[in-house]
PAKE-679517 format. One record per residue (C-alpha): residue in three letters; x, y, z. Coordinates in steps of 0.25 Angstrom, whole numbers, padded with zeros to 4 digits, always signed. Layout:
<rs>
ALAXYZ
...
</rs>
This chain:
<rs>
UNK-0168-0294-0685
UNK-0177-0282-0688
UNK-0170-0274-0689
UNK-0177-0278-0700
UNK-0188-0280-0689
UNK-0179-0277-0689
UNK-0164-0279-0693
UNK-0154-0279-0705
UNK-0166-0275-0712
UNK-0165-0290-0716
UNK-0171-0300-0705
UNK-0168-0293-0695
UNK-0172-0281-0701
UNK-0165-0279-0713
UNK-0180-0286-0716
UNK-0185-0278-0705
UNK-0183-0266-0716
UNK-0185-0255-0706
UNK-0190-0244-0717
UNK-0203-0250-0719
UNK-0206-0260-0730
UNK-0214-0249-0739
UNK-0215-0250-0755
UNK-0220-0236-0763
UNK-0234-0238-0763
UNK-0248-0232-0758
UNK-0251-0235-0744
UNK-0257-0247-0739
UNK-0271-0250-0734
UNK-0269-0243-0721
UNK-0262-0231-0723
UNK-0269-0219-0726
UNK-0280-0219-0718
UNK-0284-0217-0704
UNK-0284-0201-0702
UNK-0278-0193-0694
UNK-0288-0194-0681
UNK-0285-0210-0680
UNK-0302-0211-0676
UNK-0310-0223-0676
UNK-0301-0235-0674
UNK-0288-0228-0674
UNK-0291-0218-0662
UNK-0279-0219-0653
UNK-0273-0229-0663
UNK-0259-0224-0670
UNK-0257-0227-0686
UNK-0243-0231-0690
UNK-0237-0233-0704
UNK-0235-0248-0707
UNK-0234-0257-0717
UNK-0236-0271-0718
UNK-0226-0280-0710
UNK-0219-0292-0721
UNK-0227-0303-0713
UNK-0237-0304-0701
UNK-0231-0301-0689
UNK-0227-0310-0677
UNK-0214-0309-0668
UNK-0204-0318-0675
UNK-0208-0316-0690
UNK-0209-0301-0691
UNK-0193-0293-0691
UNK-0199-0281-0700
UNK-0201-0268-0695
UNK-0217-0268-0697
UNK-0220-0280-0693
UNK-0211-0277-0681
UNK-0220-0265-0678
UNK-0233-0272-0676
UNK-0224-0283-0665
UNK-0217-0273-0658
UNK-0230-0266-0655
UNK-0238-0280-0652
UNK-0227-0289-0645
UNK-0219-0288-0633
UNK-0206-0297-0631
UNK-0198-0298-0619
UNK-0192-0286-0621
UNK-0195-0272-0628
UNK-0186-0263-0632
UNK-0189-0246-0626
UNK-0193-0238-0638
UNK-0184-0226-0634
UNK-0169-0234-0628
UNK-0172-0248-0637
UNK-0166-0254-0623
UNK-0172-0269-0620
UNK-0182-0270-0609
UNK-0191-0281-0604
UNK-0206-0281-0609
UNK-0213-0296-0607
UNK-0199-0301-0599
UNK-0198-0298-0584
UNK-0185-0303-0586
UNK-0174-0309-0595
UNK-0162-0315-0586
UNK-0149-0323-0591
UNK-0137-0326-0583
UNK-0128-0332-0595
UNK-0133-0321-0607
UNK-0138-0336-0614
UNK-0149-0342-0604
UNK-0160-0330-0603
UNK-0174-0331-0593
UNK-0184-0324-0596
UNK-0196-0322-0587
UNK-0208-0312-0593
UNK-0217-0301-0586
UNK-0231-0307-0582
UNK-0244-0302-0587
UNK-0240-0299-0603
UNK-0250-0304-0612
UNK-0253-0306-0628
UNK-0264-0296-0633
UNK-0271-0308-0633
UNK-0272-0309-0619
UNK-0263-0323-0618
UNK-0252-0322-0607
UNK-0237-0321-0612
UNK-0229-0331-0608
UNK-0216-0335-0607
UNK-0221-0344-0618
UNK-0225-0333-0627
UNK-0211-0330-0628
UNK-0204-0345-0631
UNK-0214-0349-0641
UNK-0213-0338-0648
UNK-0199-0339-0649
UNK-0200-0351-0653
UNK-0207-0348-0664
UNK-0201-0337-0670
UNK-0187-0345-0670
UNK-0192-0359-0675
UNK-0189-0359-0689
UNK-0202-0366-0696
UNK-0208-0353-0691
UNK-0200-0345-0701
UNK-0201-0333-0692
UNK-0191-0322-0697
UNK-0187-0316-0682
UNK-0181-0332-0679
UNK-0168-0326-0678
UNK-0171-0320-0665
UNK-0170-0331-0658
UNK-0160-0337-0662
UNK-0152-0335-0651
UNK-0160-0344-0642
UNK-0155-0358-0641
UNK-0161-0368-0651
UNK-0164-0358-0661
UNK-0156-0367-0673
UNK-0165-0378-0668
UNK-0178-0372-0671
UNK-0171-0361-0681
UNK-0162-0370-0691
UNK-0156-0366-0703
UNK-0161-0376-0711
UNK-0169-0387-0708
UNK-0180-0389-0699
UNK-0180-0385-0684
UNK-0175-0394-0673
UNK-0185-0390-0662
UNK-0197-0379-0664
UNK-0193-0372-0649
UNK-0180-0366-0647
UNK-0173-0374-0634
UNK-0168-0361-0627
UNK-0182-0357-0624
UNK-0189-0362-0612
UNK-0202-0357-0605
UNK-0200-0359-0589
UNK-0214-0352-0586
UNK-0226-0343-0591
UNK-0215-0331-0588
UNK-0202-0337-0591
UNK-0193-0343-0601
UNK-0179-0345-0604
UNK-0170-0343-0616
UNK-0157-0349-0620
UNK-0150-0343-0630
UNK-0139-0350-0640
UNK-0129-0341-0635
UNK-0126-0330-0623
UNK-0133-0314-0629
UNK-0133-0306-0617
UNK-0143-0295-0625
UNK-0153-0305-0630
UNK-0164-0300-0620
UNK-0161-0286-0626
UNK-0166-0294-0640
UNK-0179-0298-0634
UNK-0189-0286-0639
UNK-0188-0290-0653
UNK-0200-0295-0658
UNK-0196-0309-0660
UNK-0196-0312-0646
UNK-0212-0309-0642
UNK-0221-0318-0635
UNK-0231-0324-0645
UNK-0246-0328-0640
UNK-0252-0341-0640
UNK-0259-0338-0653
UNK-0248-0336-0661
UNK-0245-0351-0660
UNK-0260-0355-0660
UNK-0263-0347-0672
UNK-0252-0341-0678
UNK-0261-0336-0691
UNK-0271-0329-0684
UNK-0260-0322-0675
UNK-0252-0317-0687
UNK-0264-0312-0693
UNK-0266-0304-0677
UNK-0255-0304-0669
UNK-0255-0306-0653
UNK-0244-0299-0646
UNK-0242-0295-0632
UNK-0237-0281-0635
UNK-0242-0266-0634
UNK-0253-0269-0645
UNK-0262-0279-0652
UNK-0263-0282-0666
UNK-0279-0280-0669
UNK-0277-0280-0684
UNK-0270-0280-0697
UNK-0274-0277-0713
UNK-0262-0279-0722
UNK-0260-0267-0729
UNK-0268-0260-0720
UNK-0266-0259-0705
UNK-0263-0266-0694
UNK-0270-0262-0681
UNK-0266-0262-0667
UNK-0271-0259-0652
UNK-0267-0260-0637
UNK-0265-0273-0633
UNK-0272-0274-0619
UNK-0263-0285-0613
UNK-0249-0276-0615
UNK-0243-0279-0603
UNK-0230-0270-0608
UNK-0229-0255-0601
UNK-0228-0249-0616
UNK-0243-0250-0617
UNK-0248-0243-0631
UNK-0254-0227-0630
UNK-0261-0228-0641
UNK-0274-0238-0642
UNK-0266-0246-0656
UNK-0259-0244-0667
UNK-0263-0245-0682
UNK-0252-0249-0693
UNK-0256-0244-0706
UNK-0251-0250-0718
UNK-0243-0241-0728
UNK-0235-0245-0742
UNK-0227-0232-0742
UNK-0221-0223-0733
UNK-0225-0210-0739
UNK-0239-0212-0738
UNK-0236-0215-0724
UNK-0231-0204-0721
UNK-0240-0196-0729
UNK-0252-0202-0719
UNK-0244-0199-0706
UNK-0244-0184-0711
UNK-0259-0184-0713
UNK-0261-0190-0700
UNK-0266-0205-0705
UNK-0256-0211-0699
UNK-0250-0208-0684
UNK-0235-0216-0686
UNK-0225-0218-0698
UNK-0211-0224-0694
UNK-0201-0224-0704
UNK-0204-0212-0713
UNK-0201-0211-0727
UNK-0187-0206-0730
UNK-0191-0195-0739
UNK-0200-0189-0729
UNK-0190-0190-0718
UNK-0185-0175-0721
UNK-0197-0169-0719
UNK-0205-0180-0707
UNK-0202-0170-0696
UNK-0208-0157-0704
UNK-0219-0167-0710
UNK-0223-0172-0698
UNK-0222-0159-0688
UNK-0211-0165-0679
UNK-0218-0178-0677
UNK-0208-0187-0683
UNK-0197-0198-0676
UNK-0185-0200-0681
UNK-0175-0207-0669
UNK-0165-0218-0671
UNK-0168-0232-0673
UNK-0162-0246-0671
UNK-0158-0247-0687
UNK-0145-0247-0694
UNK-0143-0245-0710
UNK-0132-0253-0716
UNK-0127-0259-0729
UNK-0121-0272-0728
UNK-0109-0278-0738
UNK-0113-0294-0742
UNK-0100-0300-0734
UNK-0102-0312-0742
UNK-0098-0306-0755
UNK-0083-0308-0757
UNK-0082-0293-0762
UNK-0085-0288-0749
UNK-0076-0298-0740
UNK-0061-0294-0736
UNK-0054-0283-0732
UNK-0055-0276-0743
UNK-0070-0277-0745
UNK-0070-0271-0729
UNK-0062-0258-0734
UNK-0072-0256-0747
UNK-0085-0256-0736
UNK-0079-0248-0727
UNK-0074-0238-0738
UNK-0091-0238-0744
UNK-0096-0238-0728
UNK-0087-0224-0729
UNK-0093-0217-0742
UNK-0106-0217-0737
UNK-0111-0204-0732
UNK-0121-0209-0722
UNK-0125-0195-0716
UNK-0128-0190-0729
UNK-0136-0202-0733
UNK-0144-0202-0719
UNK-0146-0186-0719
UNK-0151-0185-0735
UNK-0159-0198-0735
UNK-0165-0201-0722
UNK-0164-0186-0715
UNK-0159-0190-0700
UNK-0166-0202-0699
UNK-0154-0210-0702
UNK-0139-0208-0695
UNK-0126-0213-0699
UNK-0123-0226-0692
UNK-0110-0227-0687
UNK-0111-0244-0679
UNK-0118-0256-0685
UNK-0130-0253-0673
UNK-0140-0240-0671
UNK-0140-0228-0660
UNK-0153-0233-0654
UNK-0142-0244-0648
UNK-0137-0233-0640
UNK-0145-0236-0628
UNK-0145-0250-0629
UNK-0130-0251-0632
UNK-0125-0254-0644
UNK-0123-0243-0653
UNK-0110-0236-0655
UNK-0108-0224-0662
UNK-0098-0222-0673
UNK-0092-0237-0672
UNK-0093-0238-0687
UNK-0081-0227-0687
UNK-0075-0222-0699
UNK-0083-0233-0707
UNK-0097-0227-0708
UNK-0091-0213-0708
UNK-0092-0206-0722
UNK-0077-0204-0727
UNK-0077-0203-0743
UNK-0061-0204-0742
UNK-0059-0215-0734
UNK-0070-0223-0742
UNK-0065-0223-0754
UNK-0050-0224-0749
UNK-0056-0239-0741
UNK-0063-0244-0754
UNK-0051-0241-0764
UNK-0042-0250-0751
UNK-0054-0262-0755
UNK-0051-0261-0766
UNK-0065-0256-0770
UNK-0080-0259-0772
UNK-0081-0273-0776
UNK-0085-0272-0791
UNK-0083-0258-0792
UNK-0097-0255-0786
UNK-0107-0258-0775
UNK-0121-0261-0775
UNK-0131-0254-0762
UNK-0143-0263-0760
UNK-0156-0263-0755
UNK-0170-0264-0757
UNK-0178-0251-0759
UNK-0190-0254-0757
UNK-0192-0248-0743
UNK-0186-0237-0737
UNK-0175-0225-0743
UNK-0164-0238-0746
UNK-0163-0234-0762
UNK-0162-0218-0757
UNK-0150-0222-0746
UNK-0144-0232-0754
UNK-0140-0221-0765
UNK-0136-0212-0756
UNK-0126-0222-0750
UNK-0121-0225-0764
UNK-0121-0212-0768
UNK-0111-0209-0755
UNK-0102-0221-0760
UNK-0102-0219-0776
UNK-0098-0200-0771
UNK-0088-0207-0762
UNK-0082-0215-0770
UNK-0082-0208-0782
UNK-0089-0219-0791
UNK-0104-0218-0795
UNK-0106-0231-0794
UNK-0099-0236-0783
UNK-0111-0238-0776
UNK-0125-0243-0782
UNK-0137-0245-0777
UNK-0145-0258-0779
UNK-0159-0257-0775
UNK-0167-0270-0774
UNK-0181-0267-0774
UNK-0187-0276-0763
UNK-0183-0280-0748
UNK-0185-0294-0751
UNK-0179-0294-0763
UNK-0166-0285-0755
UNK-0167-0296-0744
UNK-0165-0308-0752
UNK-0154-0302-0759
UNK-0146-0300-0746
UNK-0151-0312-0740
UNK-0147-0321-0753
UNK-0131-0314-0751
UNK-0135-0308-0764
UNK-0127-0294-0761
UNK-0115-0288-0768
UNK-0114-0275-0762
UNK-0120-0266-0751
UNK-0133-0268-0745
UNK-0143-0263-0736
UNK-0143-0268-0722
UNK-0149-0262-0709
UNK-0154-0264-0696
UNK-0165-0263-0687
UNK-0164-0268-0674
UNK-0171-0281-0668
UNK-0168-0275-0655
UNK-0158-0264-0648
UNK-0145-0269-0646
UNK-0133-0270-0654
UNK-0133-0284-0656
UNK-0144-0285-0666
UNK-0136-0274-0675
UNK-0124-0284-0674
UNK-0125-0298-0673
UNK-0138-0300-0684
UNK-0132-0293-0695
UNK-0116-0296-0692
UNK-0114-0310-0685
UNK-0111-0320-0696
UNK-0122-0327-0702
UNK-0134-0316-0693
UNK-0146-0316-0698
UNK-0145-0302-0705
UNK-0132-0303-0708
UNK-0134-0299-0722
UNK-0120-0297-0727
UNK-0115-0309-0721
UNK-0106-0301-0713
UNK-0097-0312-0706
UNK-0086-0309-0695
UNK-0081-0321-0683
UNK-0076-0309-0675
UNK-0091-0301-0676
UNK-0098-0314-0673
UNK-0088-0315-0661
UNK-0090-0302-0654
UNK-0106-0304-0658
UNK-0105-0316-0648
UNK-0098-0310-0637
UNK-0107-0300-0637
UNK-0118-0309-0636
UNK-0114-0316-0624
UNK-0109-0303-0616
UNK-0117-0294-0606
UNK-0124-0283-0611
UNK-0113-0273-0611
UNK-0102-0281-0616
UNK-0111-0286-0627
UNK-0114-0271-0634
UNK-0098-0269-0635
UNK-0095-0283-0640
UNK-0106-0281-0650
UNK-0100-0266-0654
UNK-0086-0274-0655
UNK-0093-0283-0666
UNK-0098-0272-0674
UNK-0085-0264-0674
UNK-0079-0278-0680
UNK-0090-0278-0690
UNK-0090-0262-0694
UNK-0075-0266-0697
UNK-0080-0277-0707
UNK-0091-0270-0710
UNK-0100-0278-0718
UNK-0113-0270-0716
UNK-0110-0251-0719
UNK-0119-0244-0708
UNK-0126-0232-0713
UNK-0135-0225-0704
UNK-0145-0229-0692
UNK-0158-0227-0696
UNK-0169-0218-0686
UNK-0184-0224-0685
UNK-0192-0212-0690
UNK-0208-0210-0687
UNK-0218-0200-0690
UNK-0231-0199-0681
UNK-0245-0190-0683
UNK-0249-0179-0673
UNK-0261-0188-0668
UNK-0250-0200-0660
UNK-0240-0195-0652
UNK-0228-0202-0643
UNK-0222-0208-0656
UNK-0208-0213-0655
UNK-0199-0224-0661
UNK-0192-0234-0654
UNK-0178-0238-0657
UNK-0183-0248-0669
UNK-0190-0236-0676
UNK-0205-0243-0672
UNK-0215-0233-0668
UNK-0217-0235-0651
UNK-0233-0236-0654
UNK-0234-0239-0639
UNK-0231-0223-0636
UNK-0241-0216-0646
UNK-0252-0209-0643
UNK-0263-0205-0652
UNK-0271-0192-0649
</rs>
């Protein structure tokens, strides 16, 4: 999930890397320019760092945080999420009813239309998920509908598909359409902001190639333009049915290739919005910037996974040796030295934003991800050791701090240890290169894993990353009891299903397979010429609330 756009940052997200995809280079074509009075065609408009997204954007093949960007500000699904609580609530649906938690109804609001002026349908919303989840379409966000009944049909392993239109969707009228799921989820209305699940026009089917190249949505703006490398333009979209009409007259995405120079422009006023600042500029943003600076909590957890698969790191043994490394690491020194408040010590597998929602749970970690030198090296000497003596930290370093944190955490372990090279760091120069590694079971020793959410509850922080055979289940993590409880929890209300869920993640902090290490805050800077600049709990600017003076 995205989390990783979301979320391990794989699929969903650990490929949704939430720092953005940025190498050290000059900015890009539409970086430095536009001034600090925004006239001519950027009057009213607001400029926002960017960078390119991996692919063209469209609603079921787009899981990374940039591309994200652009559908979240052009689409509408049947739900959106609040950009202050997270909390679920109806959009395009007037109503989504079930009476067995498997067999759902769903009837939408009339009068929402495509920036194109086309009405949409009930239809909109079953072909597209049709699409998106047929398997010749190669669409990375087929996952999400996996749930639906008839998704191994058109969705095989291997082979080719069986049908080309999942059986548990069926369209009843021009406002309403039926799902029946593979099995009872009592919170997957709660799923249905993500992305994936927007409507899709007429013209996406008719001509796919020239929608791609201009994307037709029925969200809060319209896509007028896009130069690779350069910018991407948007305006209000006349036919927005939604109550969250823009304040603003568009949005402008300028491309940059680093961060500093991002910043750099947001201080001379060329650029109006930069979210995710550069770490080393986060000690000083608030000075910098005169106060106007975010820093809040967002929907992403840090964590570095063990690869279950490798015999070293099975047994009982093995269990006591990562608890014992989960225990020398310093987690508040590394967040307060490196990321200067913008990172907390997690203590659960989920995030705070959950709080609200339901979810998170405050110190269920215990002893575990608490930072107790002793009682570290006492549990590694019971197992027996580090397999080999020493462990490997991997990651790629090519975006974000990773090389600066992942020194600091073996620097915690080597000091508490008392070995200098009882930790090591393994830097792999590229994402894709990182990717394929886990991806291929290539890893010996720790790795970087992390989150950000698809949607706000606690079952995307759960069952995606720890049910057996999950799609980002990187390390392979495999537990009958987990899988159990994850199933329960599915099929029971609401209520019932957050305690459930919590049961399964006490289970696998017990087995712990994957160390948390700290949530992560969304972070922004804005210019003196936008104001009403908030975060919402994904750490995406709400564009729909700015105003430019």
């Amino acid at each position: 999930m995205r989390g990783a756009t979301r979320v391990t940052w794989t699929g969903r997200a650990l490929a949704v890397a939430v720092t953005v995809a940025l190498t050290a280079t000059a900015c890009g074509g539409g970086g430095s320019g536009g001034g600090g009075g925004g006239g001519g065609s950027e009057a009213g408009v607001v400029r926002a760092f960017w960078t390119d997204p991996q692919r063209p954007v469209e609603p079921a093949n787009t899981n990374e945080v940039q591309g994200g960007k652009v559908l979240d500000m052009a689409f509408r699904g049947l739900k959106k999420y609040d950009p202050a609580t997270g909390k679920a609530e109806n959009a395009v649906a007037e109503s989504i009813t079930t009476s067995d938690q498997r067999n759902f109804t769903i009837k939408l609001k009339k009068g929402w239309k495509f920036s194109d002026g086309t009405a949409v349908t009930a239809k909109s919303f079953v072909d597209a998920w049709n699409y998106g989840a047929l398997v010749t379409n190669k669409q990375v966000n087929s996952y999400f509908f996996e749930y639906i009944d008839g998704y191994d049909d058109v969705h095989p392993d291997k082979g080719e598909p069986k049908a080309k239109k999942l059986s548990g969707l069926k369209v009843k009228d021009s406002h309403t359409f039926t799902v029946k799921l593979n099995q009872k989820f009592s919170l997957w209305p709660e799923t249905l902001g993500y992305v994936a699940y927007s409507p899709l026009p007429k013209k996406f089917f008719s001509d796919h190639d020239g929608w791609l190249k201009k994307p037709v949505g029925n969200g809060p703006y319209q896509v007028d333009s896009y130069t690779k490398g350069q910018v991407m333009k948007l305006s209000r979209n006349k036919h927005y049915a939604g109550q969250d009409k823009p304040r603003n007259k568009g949005v402008h995405l300028k491309v940059y290739t680093d961060q500093n120079t991002g910043y750099t422009d947001l201080q001379a006023g060329n650029l109006d919005v930069v979210d995710e600042l550069p770490a080393g500029q986060l000690k000083n943003a608030k000075k910098d910037l005169n106060g106007r600076y975010i820093n809040q909590p967002a929907g992403i957890l840090q964590t570095v996974s063990f690869p279950m698969y490798d015999k070293n790191w099975q047994g009982r043994k093995a269990n006591l040796v990562r608890r014992g490394l989960s225990m020398a690491i310093d987690r508040k020194e590394v967040t307060e030295k490196i990321y200067h408040g913008t990172r907390e010590p997690a203590t659960d597998l989920t995030s705070p934003v959950l709080k609200s929602a339901g979810g998170y749970k405050a110190g269920l970690c215990g002893e575990t991800c608490e930072f107790n030198p002793k009682r570290a090296k006492q549990l590694v000497k019971q197992g027996g050791g580090i397999p080999g003596g020493r462990i490997k930290l991997t990651s790629n370093v090519d975006t974000g701090s990773h090389r600066q944190w992942m020194e600091a955490v073996c620097n915690s372990i080597n000091h508490t240890l008392g070995k200098n090279n009882a930790c090591t760091v393994d830097p792999v120069p590229t994402f894709s290169e990182f990717r394929s590694n886990v991806s291929a079971k290539k890893m010996k020793g720790m790795f970087r894993t992390g989150w950000q959410m698809d949607y706000p509850l606690i079952q995307n922080f759960i069952q995606p990353i720890f049910y057996k055979d999950a799609s980002s289940n990187d390390s392979h993590f495999a537990d009958a009891e987990v899988d159990k409880l994850i199933d329960k929890a599915n099929s029971s209300d609401e209520a019932a299903a957050v305690t459930t869920f919590q049961q399964a993640e006490e289970l696998i902090l017990e087995k712990l397979p994957a160390i948390p290490l700290w949530y992560q805050n969304g972070n922004a800077g804005y210019s003196d010429r936008v104001s009403g600049v908030r975060l919402n709990p994904f750490s995406v600017p709400v564009f729909t609330d700015i105003k430019v003076k």
